[in-house]
C-alpha positions as CSV (number, residue, x, y, z in Angstrom):
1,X,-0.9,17.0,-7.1
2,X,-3.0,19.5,-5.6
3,X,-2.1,22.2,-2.9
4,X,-4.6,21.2,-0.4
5,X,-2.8,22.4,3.4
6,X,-4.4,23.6,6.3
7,X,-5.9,21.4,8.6
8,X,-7.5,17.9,8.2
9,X,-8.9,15.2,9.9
10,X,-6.8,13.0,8.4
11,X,-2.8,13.0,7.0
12,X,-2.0,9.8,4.7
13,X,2.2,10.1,4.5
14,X,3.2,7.9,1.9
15,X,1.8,7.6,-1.5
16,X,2.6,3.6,-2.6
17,X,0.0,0.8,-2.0
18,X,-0.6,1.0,1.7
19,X,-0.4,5.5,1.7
20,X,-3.4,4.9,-1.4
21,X,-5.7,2.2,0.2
22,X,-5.7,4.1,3.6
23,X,-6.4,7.4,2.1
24,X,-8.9,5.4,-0.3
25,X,-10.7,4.3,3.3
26,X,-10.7,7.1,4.9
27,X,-11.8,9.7,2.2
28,X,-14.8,6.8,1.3
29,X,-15.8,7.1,5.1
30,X,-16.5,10.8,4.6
31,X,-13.0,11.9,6.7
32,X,-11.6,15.4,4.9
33,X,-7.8,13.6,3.9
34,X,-5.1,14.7,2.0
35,X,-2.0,12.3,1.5
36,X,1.3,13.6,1.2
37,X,4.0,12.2,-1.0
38,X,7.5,13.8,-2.0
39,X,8.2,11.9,-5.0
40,X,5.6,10.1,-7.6
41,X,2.3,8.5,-6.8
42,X,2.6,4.8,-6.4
43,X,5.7,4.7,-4.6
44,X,8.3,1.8,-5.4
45,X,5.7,-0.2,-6.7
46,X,4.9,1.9,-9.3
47,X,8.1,1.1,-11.0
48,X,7.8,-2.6,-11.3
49,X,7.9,-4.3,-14.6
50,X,5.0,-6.9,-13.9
51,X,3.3,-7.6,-10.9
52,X,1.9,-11.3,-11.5
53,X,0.0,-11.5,-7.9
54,X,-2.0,-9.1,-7.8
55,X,-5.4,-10.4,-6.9
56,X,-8.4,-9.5,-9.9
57,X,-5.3,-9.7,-12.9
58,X,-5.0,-12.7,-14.7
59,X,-1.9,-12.9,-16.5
60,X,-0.5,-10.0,-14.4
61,X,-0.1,-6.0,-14.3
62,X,2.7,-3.5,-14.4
63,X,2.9,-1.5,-11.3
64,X,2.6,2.1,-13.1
65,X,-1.0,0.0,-14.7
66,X,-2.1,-0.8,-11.3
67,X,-0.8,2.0,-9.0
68,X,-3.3,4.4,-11.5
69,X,-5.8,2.4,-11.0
70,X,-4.9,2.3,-7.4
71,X,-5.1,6.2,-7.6
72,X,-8.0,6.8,-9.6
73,X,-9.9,5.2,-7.1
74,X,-9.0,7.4,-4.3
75,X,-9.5,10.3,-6.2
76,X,-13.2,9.1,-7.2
77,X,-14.1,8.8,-3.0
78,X,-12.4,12.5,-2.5
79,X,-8.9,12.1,-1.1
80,X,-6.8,14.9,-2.1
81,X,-2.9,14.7,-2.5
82,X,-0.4,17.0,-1.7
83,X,4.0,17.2,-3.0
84,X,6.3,17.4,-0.4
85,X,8.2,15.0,2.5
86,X,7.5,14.8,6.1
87,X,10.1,16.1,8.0
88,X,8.8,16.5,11.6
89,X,5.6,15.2,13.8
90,X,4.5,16.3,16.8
91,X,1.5,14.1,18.0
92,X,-1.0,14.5,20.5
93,X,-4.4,13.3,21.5
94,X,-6.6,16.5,20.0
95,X,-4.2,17.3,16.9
96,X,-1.7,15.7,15.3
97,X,1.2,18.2,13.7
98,X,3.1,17.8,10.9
99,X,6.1,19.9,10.0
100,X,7.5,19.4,6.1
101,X,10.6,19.5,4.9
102,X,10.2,23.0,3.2
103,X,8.8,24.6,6.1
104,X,5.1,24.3,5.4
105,X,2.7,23.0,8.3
106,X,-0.4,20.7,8.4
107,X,-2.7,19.8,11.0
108,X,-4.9,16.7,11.7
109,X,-6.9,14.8,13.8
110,X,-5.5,11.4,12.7
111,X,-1.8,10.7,10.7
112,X,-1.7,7.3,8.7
113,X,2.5,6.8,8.3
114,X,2.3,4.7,5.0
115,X,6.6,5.6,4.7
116,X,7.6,2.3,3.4
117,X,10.7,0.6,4.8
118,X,14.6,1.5,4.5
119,X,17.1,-1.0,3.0
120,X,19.7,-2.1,4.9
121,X,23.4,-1.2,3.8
122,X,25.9,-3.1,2.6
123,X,28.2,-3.8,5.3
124,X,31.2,-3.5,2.9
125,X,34.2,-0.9,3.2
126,X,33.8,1.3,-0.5
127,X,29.7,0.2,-0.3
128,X,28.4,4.0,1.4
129,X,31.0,5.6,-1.0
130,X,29.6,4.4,-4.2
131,X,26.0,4.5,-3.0
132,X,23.9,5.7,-6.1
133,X,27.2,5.1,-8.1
134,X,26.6,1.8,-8.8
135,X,25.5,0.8,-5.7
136,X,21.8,0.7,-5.7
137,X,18.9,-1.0,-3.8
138,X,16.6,-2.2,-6.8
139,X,16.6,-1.7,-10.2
140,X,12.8,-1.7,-11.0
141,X,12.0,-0.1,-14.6
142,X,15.8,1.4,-15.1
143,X,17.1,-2.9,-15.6
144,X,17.1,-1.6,-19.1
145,X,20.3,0.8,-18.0
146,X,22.5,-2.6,-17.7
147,X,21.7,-4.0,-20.9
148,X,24.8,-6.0,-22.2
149,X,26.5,-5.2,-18.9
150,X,27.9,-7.5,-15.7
151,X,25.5,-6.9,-12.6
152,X,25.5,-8.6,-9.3
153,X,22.7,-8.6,-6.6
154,X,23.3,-9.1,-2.9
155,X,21.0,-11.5,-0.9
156,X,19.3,-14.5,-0.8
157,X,15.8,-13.4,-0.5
158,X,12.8,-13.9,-2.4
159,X,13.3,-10.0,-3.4
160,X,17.1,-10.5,-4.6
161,X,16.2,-13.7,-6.3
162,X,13.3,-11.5,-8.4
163,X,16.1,-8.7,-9.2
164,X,18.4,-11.3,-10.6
165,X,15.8,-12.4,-12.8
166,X,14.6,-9.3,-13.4
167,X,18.3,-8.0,-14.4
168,X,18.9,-10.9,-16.5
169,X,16.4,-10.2,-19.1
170,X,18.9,-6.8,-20.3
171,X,22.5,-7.4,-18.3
172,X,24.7,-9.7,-20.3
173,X,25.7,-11.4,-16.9
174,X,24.3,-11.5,-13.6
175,X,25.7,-12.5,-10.0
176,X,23.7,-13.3,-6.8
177,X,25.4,-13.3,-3.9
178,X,24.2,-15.0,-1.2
179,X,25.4,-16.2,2.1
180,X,23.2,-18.7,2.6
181,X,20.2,-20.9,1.1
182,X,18.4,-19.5,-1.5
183,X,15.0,-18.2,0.3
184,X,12.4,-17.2,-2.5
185,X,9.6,-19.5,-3.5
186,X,9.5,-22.5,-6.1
187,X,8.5,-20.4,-9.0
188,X,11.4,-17.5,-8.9
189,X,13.9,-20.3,-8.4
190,X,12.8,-22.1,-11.1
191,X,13.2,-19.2,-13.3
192,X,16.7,-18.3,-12.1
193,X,18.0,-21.9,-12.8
194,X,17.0,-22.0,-16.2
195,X,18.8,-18.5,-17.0
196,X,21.9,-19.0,-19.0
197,X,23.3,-15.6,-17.5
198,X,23.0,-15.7,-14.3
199,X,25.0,-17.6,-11.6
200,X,24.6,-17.7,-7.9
201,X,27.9,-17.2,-5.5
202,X,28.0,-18.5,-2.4
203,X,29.7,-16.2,-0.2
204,X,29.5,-12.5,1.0
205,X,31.0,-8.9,-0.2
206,X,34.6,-8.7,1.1
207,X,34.9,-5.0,-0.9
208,X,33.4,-2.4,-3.3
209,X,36.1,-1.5,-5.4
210,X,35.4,2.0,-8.2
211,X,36.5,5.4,-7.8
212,X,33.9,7.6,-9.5
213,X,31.9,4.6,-10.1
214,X,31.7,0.6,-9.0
215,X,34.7,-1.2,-11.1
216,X,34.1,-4.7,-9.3
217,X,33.2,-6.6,-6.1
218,X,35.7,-8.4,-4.4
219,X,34.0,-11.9,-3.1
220,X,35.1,-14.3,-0.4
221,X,33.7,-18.2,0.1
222,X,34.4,-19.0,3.3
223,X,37.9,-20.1,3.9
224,X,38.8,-19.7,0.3
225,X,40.9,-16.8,-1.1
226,X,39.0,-13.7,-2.3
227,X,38.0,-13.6,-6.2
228,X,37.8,-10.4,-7.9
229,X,34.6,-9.9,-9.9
230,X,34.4,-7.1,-12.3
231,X,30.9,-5.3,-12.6
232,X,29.2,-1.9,-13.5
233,X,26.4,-2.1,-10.7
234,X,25.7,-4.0,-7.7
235,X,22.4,-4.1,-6.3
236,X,21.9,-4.8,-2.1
237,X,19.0,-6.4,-1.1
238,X,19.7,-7.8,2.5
239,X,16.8,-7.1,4.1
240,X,14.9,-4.2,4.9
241,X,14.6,-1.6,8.1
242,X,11.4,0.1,9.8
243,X,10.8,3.5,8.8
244,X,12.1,6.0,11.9
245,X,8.3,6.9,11.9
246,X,7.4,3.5,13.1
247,X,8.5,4.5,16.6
248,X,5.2,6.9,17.1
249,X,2.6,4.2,16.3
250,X,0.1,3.9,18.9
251,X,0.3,7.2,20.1
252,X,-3.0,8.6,20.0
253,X,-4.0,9.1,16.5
254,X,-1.3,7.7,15.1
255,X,-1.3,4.8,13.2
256,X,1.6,2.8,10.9
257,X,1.1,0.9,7.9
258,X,2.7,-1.2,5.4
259,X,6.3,-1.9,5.1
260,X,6.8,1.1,7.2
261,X,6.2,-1.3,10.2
262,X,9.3,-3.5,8.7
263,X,7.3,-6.3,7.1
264,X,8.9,-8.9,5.9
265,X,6.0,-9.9,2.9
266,X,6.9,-6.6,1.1
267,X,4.1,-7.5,-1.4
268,X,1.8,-5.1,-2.9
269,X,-1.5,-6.9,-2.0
270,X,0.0,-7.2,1.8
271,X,0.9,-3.6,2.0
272,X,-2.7,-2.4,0.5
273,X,-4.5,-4.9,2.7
274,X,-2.2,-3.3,5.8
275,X,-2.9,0.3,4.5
276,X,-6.5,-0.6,4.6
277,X,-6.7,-2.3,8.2
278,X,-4.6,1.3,9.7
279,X,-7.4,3.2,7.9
280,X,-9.9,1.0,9.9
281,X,-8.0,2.1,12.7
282,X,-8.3,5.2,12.6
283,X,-11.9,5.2,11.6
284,X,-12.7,3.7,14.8
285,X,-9.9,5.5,16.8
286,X,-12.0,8.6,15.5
287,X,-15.2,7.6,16.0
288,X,-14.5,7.1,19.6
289,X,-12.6,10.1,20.2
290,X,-15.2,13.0,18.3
């Protein structure tokens, strides 16, 4: 990444699909932008195996494929990128101003807030202990880890259902827990009933059990007496929270974007096509406010 600072008329803060299609917009409309990301560019969705609806790839793309491409496009129209987290934001109607988490200031006409969304915990006494020790949120290009191993997932989304299936391809078993009805469409449920390793629960989390690391889960169906179900990871995907940014958007110059917002669709396409409509924001937020 470059070291572009200073001042700008216009601050992209996220670097996954929605962060790279706004800064791709505004850079192409001529606005001096720089985006700032803390970790990789490409965000999350960089570190999917395969992403099989992405609109213009027959037969699918893996996200580190796509998010380059996603990238090198923005690059090509001018947007410049710069390493480091947002850890403070002042807006106001001339000048937006952003304090990062090592101290360093920018300054900018217009802020696009591209953070992506927070997971929800698990609501289980032993889950916050064990978080990153086995209790994780997705397992994206690191399934491989589990290979041969006993995994659960937690939730009855279309997101858990894809981890389970996901997982299953290296884990040697794999449990989803779910509450409820299984809500992910016709093709992912297809695919987890015809995997011979994996197994849906129907009930919730009583307990994490582990000391340095998760042991097992303990499970409860309703009425019925807790089972005890030995595991080396557990991965919670209950739903998802809007970033703490979300709270400034429509402040002057301020614009949110993507699952940032808390979208439910957490789909690349969605969150590209959002990050593209908050850059057509600001273009005409701009426009009317030289």
């Amino acid at each position: 990444m470059s070291r572009a600072a200073g001042a700008w008329e216009a601050v992209v803060v996220g670097g996954g699909p929605a962060g790279l299609a706004a800064g791709l917009q505004l850079s192409r409309a001529g606005l001096r932008t720089v985006l700032l990301e803390k970790q990789a560019l490409g965000g999350q969705a960089r570190r999917l195996a395969r992403i099989e609806n992405a609109p213009g790839w027959p037969g699918g793309v893996s996200g580190r494929r796509l998010m380059a491409t996603f990238v090198r496009q923005a690059r090509e129209w001018g947007l410049k990128t710069l390493k480091g987290e947002l850890a403070g934001l002042r807006p106001g109607p001339g000048a937006q101003r952003l304090r990062l988490s090592d101290g360093r200031r920018l300054t900018a006409r217009s802020v696009v807030l591209a953070t992506g969304a927070r997971f929800k915990p698990l609501p289980a006494p032993g889950a916050r202990r064990l978080s990153g020790r086995g209790v994780f949120h997705a397992a994206f290009d690191a399934a491989g880890r589990w290979r041969g191993r006993d995994v659960a997932v937690v939730g009855g989304g279309e997101a858990a259902v894809h981890q389970a299936v996901h997982l299953a391809a290296s884990a040697r078993r794999v449990t989803l827990v779910a509450r409820g009805p299984l809500k992910a469409h016709r093709l992912l449920l297809s695919r987890l009933a015809a995997l011979t390793n994996a197994e849906v629960f129907p009930g919730r989390v009583v307990r994490v059990e582990g000391r340095e690391r998760v042991s097992a889960l303990v499970l409860r169906e309703g009425r019925e007496a807790p089972v005890r179900l030995p595991v080396s990871a557990v991965f919670v995907l209950i739903g998802a929270e809007a970033s703490p940014w979300a709270r400034l958007d429509g402040r002057p110059g301020v614009f949110v974007a993507g699952d940032a917002r808390g979208s439910v669709e957490r789909q690349v396409a969605v969150a590209a096509g959002d990050g593209m409509a908050a850059a057509v924001r600001a273009l005409r937020w701009f426009r009317e406010n030289e």
